[in-house]
C-alpha positions as CSV (number, residue, x, y, z in Angstrom):
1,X,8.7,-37.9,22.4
2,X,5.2,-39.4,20.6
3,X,5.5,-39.0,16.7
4,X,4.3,-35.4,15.5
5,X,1.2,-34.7,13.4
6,X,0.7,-31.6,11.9
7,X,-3.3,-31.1,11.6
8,X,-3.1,-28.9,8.8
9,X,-1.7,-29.2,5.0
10,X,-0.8,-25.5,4.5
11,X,2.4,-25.6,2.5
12,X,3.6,-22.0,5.3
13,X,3.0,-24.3,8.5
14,X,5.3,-27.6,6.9
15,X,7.9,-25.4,5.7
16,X,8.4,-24.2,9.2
17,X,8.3,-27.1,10.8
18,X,10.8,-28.8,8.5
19,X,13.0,-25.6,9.2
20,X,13.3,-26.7,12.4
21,X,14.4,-30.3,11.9
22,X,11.2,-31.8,13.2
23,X,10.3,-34.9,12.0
24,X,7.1,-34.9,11.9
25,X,3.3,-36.0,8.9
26,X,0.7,-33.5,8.3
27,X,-3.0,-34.5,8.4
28,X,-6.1,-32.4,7.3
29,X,-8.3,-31.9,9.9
30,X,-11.5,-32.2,8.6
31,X,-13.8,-29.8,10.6
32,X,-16.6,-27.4,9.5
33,X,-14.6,-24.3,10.4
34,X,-17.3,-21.7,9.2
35,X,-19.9,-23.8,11.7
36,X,-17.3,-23.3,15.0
37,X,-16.8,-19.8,13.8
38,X,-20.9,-19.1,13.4
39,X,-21.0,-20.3,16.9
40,X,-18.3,-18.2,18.4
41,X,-19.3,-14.8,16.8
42,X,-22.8,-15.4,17.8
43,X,-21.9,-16.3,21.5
44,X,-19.8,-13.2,22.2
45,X,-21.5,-11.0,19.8
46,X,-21.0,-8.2,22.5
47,X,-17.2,-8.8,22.7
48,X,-15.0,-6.5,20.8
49,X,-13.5,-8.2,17.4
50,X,-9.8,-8.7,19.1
51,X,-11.7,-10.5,21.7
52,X,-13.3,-12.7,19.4
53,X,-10.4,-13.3,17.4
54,X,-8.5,-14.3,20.2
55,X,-11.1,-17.1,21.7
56,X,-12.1,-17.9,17.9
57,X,-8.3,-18.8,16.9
58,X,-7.8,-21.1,20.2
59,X,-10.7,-23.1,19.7
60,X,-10.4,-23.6,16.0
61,X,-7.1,-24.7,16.6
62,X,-8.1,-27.0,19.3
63,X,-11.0,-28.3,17.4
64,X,-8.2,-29.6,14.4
65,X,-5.8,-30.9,17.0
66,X,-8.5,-33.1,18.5
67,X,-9.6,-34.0,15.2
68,X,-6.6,-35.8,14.0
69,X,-5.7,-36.8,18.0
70,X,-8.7,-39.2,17.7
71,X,-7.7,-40.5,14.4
72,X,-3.8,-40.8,16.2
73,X,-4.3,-41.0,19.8
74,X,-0.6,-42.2,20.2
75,X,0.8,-39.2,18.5
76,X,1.8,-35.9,19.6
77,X,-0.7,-33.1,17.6
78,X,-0.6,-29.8,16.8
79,X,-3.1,-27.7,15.3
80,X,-3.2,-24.2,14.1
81,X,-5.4,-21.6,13.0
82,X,-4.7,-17.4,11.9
83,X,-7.1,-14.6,11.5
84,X,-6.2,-10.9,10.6
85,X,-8.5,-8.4,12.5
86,X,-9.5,-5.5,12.3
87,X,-10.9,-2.9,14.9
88,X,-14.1,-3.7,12.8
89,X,-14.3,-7.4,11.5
90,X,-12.4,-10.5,11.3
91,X,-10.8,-10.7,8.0
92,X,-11.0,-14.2,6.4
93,X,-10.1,-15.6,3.0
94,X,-11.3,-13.1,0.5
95,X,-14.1,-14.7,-1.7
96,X,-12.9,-13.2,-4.8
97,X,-9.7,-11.5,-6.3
98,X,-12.8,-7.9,-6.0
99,X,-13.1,-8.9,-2.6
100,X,-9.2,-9.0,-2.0
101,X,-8.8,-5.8,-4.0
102,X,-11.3,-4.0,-1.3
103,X,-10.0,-5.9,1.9
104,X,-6.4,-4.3,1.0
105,X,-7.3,-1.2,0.0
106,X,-9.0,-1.2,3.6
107,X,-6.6,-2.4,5.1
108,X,-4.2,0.5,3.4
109,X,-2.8,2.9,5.6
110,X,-3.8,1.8,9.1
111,X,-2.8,-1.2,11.7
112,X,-4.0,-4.4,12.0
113,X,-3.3,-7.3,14.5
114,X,-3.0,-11.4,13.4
115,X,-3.5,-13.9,15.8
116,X,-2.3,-17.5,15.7
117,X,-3.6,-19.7,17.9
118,X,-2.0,-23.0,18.4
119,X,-3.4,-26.3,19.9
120,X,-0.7,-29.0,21.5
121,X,-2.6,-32.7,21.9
122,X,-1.1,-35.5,23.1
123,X,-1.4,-38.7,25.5
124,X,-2.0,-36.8,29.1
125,X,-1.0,-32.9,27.7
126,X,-2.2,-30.9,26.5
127,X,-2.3,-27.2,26.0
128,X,-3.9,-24.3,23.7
129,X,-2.0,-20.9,23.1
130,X,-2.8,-17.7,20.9
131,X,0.1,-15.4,19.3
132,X,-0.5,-11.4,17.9
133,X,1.3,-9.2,16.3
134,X,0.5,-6.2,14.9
135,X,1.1,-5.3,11.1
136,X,0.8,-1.5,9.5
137,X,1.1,-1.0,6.0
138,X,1.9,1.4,3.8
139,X,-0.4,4.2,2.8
140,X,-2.9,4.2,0.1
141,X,-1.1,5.9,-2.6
142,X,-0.9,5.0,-6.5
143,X,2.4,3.3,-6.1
144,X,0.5,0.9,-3.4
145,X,-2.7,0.8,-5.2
146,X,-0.5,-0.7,-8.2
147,X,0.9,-3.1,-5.8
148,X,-2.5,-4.7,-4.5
149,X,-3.9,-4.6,-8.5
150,X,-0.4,-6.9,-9.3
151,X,-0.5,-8.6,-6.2
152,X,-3.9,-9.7,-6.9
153,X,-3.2,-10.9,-10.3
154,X,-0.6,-13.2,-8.9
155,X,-3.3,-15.3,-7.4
156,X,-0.8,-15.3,-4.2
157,X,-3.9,-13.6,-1.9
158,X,-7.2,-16.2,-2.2
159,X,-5.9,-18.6,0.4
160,X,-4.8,-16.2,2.4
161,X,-6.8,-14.5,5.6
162,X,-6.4,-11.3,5.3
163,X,-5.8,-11.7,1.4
164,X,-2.2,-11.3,1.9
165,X,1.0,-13.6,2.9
166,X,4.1,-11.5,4.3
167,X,6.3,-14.2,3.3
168,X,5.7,-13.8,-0.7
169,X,4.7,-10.3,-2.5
170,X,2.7,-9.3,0.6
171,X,5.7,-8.2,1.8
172,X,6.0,-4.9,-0.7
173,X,2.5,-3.9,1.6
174,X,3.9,-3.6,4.9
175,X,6.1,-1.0,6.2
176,X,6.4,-2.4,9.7
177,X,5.4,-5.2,12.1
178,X,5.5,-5.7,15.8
179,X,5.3,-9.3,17.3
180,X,6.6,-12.5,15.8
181,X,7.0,-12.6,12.4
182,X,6.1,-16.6,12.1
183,X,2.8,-15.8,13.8
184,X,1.8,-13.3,10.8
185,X,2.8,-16.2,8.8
186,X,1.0,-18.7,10.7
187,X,3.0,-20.4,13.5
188,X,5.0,-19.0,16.1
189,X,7.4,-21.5,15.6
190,X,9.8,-20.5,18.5
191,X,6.9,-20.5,21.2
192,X,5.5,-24.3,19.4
193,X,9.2,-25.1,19.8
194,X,10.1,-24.7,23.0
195,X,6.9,-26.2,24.0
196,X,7.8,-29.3,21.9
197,X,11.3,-29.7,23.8
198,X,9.7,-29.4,27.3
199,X,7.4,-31.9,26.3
200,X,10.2,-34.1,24.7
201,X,12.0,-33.5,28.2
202,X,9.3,-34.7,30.5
């Protein structure tokens, strides 16, 4: 199998792919996500925000790939990209820790979905996937409200979409999740895995 690249430095994404014994470097992809995202949302403006999520996570995370692939074209590249979504809106990285306050209060009570998509480049493959699950968390209640206001203060939520990670003190928010775990965390890993071996097999 060609030498992985990781086209991302997010400390979640290299945890998991050490996990799993891959050897593999991790490359930036330097792209001007809010410009590819402009130009989604306002090409299927009419499409429902799941929709938009789902065709907005595949091509940013086909964009990175093809990023670093053309920096490495010998190398086998994955790219990756999550959003949390709403019914109403795509929830990106909340612009301050107010912002993050009000996105989890909103998000307080009801279900939400987070897609993954995931981007596989390589000499003569390649192939683009998207993950969901769906998340609910607990009620707004004082108990919770305390929770966000602490959670907050950690820091923990500004790089996060959604304003939350469910593999640190996010967790205390959710009551229940349906779908892969590792996609709410940001890469399926056991899909990209077995991808990665048929590959390797070929």
């Amino acid at each position: 199998m060609n030498k992985i690249i990781l086209a991302s430095k997010s400390p979640r994404r290299i945890e998991l792919l050490k996990m799993c014994n891959i050897d593999f470097d991790s490359l930036v992809a330097d792209i001007d996500e809010d410009l590819i995202k402009a130009d989604i949302l306002a090409s299927f403006r009419g499409v429902d925000t799941f929709k938009q999520a789902e065709i907005l996570t595949k091509k940013l995370a086909r964009e990175k790939a093809l990023h670093v692939y053309r920096q490495r074209p010998n190398h086998l590249v994955v790219g990756s990209d999550t959003l949390v979504v709403t019914e109403k809106s795509i929830l990106g990285k909340p612009k301050d820790p107010q912002d993050a306050y009000e996105i989890l209060r909103e998000l307080s009570g009801k279900v939400h979905r987070v897609y993954t998509g995931v981007s596989i480049i390589g000499p003569k493959y390649e192939d683009t996937f998207v993950s969901i699950a769906k998340v609910k968390f607990y009620d707004l209640d004082p108990p919770m409200d305390q929770i966000i206001k602490d959670y907050i203060a950690s820091g923990s939520p500004m790089d996060k979409a959604g304003s939350y990670g469910i593999q640190d003190m996010g967790s205390l928010l959710v009551e229940y999740i349906e779908g892969d775990y590792y996609t709410i965390m940001g890469l399926p890993i056991g899909q990209l895995y077995r991808k990665l071996m048929d590959i390797g097999s070929k």
